[in-house]
N, C-alpha and C positions, 0 to 999 in steps of 0.2 A: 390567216393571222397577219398582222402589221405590227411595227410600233407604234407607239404615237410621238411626237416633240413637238415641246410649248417653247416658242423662243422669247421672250420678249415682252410678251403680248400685255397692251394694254386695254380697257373700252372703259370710254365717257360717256355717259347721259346726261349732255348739258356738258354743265358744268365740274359734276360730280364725275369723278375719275373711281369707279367701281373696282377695274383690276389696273393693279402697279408693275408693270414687267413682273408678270410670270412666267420662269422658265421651270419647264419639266420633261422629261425622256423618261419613257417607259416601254419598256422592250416586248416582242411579241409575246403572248401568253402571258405577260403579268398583267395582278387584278393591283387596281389604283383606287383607291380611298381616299377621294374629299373628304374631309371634313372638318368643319368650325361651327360654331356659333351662328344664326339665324342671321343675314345680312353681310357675312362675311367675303360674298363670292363665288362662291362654289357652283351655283346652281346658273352663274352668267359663265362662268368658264366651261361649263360641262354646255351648256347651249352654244357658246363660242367654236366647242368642237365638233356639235352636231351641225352647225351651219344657220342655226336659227336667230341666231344675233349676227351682226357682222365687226367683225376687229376695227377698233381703232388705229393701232397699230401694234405689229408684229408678226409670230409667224407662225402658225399650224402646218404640221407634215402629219398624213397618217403614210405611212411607209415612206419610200421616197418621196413622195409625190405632197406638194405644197396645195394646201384644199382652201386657201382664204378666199379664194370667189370660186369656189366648186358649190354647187346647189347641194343643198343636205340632200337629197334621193340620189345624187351621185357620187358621194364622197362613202358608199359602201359600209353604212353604219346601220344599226338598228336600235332603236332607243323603248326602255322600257319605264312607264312615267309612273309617278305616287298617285295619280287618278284612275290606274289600269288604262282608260282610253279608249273599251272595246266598244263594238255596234250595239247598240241594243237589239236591234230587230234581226240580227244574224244570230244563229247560234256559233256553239264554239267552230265545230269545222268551219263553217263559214268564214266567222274569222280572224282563225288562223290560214286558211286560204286567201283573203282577199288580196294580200300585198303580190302575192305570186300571181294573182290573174289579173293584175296591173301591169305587171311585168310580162307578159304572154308565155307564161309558163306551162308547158304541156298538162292535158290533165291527169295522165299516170303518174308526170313527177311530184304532181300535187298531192295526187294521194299517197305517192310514196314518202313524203315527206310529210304530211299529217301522221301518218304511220310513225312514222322515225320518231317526231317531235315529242303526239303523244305516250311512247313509250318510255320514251326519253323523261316528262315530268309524272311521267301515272297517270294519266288524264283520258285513256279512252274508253272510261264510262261515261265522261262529261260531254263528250264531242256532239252530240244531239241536242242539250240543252243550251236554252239562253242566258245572257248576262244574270236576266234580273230572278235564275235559277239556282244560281251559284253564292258559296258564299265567299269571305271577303279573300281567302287564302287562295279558294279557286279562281275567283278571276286573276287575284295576282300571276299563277300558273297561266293560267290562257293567256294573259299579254306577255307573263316570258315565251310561252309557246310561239306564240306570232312573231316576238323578234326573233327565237332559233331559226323560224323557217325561213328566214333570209340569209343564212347562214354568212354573215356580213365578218370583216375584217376585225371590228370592234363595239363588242357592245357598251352600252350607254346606260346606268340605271340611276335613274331620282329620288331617290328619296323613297325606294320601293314598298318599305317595310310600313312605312307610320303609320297606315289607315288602320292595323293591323294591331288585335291584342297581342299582350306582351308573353302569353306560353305561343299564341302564332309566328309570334317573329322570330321566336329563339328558332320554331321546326322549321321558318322559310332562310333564315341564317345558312340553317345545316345545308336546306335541297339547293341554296346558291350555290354554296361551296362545292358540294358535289356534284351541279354541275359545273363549274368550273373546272373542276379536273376530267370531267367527261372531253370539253369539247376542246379546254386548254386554247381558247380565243383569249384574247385581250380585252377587258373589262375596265370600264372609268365605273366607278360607283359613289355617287354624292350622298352625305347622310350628316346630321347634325349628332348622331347617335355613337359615342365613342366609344359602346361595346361592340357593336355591328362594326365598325372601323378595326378593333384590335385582330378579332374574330376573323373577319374575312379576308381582312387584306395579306398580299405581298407587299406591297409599300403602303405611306401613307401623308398625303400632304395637308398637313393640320395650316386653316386660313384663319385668318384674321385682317378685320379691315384691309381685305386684298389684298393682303403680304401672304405670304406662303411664310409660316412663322418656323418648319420643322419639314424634312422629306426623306424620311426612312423608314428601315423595317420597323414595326410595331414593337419590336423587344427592345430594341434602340432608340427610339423615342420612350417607351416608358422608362430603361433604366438611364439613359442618359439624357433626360431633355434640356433644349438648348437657352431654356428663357423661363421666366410665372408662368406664362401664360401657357406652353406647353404643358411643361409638369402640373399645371392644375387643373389641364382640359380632361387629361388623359388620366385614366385610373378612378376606380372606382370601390371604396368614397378616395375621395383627392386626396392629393398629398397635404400634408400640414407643413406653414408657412412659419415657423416662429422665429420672429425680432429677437435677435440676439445683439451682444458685443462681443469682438473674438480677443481673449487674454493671453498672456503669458506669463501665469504668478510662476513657475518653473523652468524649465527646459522645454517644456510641451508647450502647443499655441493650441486653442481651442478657445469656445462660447461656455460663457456661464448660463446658469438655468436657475431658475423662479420658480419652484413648484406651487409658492402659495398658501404654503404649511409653515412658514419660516424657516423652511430647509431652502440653502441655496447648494449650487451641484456645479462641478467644472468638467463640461464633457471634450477632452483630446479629439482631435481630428487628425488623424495619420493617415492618408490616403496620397498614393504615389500621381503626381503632378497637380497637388493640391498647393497653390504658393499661397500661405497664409500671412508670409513679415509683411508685407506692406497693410495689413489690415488690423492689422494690431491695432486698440483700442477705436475703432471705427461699429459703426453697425451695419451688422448683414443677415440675411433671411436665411435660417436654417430648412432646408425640404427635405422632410424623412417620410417614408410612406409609414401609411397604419398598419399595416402587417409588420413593422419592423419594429414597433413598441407594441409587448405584450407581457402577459405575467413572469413573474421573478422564478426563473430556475438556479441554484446554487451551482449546479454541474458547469452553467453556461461561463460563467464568472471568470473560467479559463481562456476565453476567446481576448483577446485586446481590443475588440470590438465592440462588446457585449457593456452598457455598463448600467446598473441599477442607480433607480432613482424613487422618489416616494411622492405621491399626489393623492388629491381627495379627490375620489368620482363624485361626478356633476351628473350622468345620464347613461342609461343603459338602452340600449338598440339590441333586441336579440335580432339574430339572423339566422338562427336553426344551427351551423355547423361552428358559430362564432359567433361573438358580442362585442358590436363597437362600445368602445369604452368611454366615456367624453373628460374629458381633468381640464384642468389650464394650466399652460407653461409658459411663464414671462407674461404674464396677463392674455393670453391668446390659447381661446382653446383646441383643442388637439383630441383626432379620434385615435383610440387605439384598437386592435384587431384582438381580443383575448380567445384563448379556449372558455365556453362557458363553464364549464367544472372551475372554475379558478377567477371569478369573477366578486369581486365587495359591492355592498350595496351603496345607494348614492346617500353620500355622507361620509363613508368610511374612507379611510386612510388603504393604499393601497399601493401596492409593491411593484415597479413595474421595469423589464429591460430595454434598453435603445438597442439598438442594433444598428451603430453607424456605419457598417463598412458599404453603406450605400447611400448614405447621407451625401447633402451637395447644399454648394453655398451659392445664394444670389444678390447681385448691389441690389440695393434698394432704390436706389435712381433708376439705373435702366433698365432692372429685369431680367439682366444677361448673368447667365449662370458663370459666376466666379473658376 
């Protein structure tokens, strides 16, 4: 196991400045989570630490040791790609062998680590068939088998999952994770996919246009994100954005609300290091997630958090265990999370709780959460 640290690091194509000083540290045994958006970076900085791009400038350490003109086959990594990458004309033992008889690897340790490996993913009934044998999950398994058996400092994965239906990903989600705690190495894992991101990671460095926009745990980014653009990456469905103006018809400072029914609503904001005087009659983006507006309980009424509001449903989403709800607030529509026992049909007027005590304010110029 090693850590990894990103000091700095920048790379140009041309013209075009791809990464902006990225720094990151990541300690032996944690798993690391790229992710952004298609063109964000993630996939030149993850090549950046395997050696297969070269720095513009800055600094890679896997452990001590600075690897910026270290050749990737000797910077002790093993990388696992979103095209699998295996031989065709070997079968699996093959290889998963091949990289160890490169390396002049005895051939007891070979088979004791084909051993090891395939029991380690379940794969020794596969070991005798070829790629074009297998399907899309087993080869996935075969190329993580191959980079196990280098048993390298830190693994490397791409984008592993995408080829990959979506009841396959959720099972290869799970066999990452557990292995993960099997072999407890150090993991970078790049993915556009912000449930595979929540899921897997110990941390998580959400990109954007080469900025590392957020770099924390997964509970920490969803419940406190630092900007839009995190809070909207993250969470699924997204959080809702609504344009408000923050008042003070009282003692209280808080946004008014537009249901759209001809009901207007003054929802308080009391949250401890929330500074709201200087925004007084200004505009700002209210982000509450859809789990925290759902049907009206009377009990709840007790909370200083909790406060009803009334909107016409526009659209029903069932999802089996919950129904997003759709309404509009301040002209901006808004999903909500309901239990479906307790859902009106679209048209009807309908009763619904905020649950602000996790509400968060963002300016509207720069995006930076208030």
């Amino acid at each position: 196991m090693s850590s990894l640290t990103i000091s700095d690091v920048t790379k140009r194509f041309g013209s075009v400045e791809v990464l902006k000083g990225i720094s990151l540290r990541i300690e032996s045994g944690e798993f690391l989570v790229l992710v952004g958006p298609s063109g964000c970076g993630k996939s030149t900085l993850l090549n950046l630490i395997a050696g297969l791009e070269t720095i513009t400038s800055g600094e890679i350490k896997i452990g001590d040791r600075v690897v910026n003109n270290v050749r990737p086959k000797d910077r002790d990594i093993a990388m696992v790609f979103q095209s699998y990458a295996l031989y065709p004309n070997m079968n699996v033992r093959q290889n998963i062998a091949f990289g160890l008889e490169t390396r002049k690897v005895s051939k007891p340790q070979i088979q004791a680590t084909i051993q090891r490996v395939a029991g380690m993913l379940q794969i020794h009934e596969l070991l005798d068939r070829k790629p074009s044998q297998l399907s899309g999950g087993q080869r996935q398994r075969v190329a993580m088998g191959r980079a196990l058996a280098r048993d390298p400092a830190i693994f490397l994965f791409d984008e592993p999952l995408s080829n990959l239906d979506a009841k396959l990903r959720v099972e290869m989600r799970t066999e990452i994770k557990l292995l993960h705690k099997r072999i407890d190495t150090t993991i970078v894992y790049v993915t556009h996919d912000q449930i595979e991101a929540m899921t897997l990671a110990d941390r998580i460095a959400i990109m954007k246009d080469g900025i590392i926009q957020q770099f924390d745990t997964p509970q920490a980014v969803y419940d406190n994100p630092a900007n839009l653009f995190t809070a909207g990456f993250i969470g699924s469905p997204s959080m809702n954005f609504i344009p408000c103006q923050v008042t003070r018809p009282n003692t209280q400072t808080g946004v008014a609300l537009d249901t759209g029914n001809g009901k207007s609503y003054f929802l308080p904001l009391e949250r401890s290091g929330l500074e709201l005087d200087a925004w007084v009659n200004h505009e700002v983006i209210l982000g509450i997630r859809p789990e925290k507006i759902s049907h009206g309980f009377v009990e709840q009424e007790a909370s200083h958090h909790i406060h009803e509001i009334e909107s016409t449903v526009e659209v029903l989403e069932p999802t089996g265990p919950d129904t997003l709800v759709f309404v509009h607030i301040n002209a901006t529509e808004v999903t909500c999370r309901v239990n479906p026992g307790h859902i009106k049909a679209p048209g009807e007027t309908m009763k619904l709780m905020m649950d602000t005590s996790n509400a968060l304010l963002f300016n509207p110029e720069t995006g930076e959460r208030i």
